[in-house]
N, C-alpha and C positions, 0 to 999 in steps of 0.2 A: 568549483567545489573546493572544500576547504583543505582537504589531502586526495588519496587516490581510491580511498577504499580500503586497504588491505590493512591500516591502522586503527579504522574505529572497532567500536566493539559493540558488534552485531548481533544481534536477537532475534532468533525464531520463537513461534510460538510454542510453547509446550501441549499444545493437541497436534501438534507435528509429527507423526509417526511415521511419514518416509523420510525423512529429513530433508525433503524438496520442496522449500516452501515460501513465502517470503523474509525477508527480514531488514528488521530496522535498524536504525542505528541516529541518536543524539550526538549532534557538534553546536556546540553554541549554541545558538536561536535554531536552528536548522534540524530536521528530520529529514533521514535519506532513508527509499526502501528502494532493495533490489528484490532481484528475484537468486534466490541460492542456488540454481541447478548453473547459472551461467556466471558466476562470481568466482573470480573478485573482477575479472576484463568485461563482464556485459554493464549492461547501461544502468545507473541510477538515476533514479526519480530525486528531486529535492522538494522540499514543503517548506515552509513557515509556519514557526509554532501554533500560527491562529489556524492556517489551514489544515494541517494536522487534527487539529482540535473539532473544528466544524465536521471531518471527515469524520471522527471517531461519535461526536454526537450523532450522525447520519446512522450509523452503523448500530449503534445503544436501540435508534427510534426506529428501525426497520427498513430505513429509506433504501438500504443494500440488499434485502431478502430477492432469494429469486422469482418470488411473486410480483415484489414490485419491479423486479428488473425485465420479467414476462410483460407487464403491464404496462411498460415504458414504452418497451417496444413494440408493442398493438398497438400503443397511439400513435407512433409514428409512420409506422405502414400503412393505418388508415388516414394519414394524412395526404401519403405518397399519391 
């Protein structure tokens, strides 16, 4: 990673109203999210811009909703 964490400058969402929530943070080409309840010493995730991006289109087309994520996993239990 490109520092430790405790330098970028991290970003919750603003419908954040426990303030426990994810957050992101831009270095270079790079996206990092953690999770805020265990930060700055818990683990970051790292992305690339394009994956970043594919993720956020995912998110825009529903592909995240918990319907589709209920329906993901009926398929695979009835695959089991």
């Amino acid at each position: 990673m490109v520092n430790d964490g405790r330098t970028m400058a991290w970003r919750k969402s603003r419908a954040s109203g426990s303030g426990n929530c994810v957050e992101v943070a831009a270095v270079g080409r790079m996206i990092y999210v953690r999770d805020s309840k265990i930060a700055p010493s818990g683990s970051v995730l790292a992305f690339t811009e394009a994956e970043w991006d594919a993720f956020l289109s995912g998110v825009r087309a529903g592909e995240f909703g918990v319907d589709s994520l209920r329906s993901a996993k009926d398929e695979i239990m009835s695959v089991r």
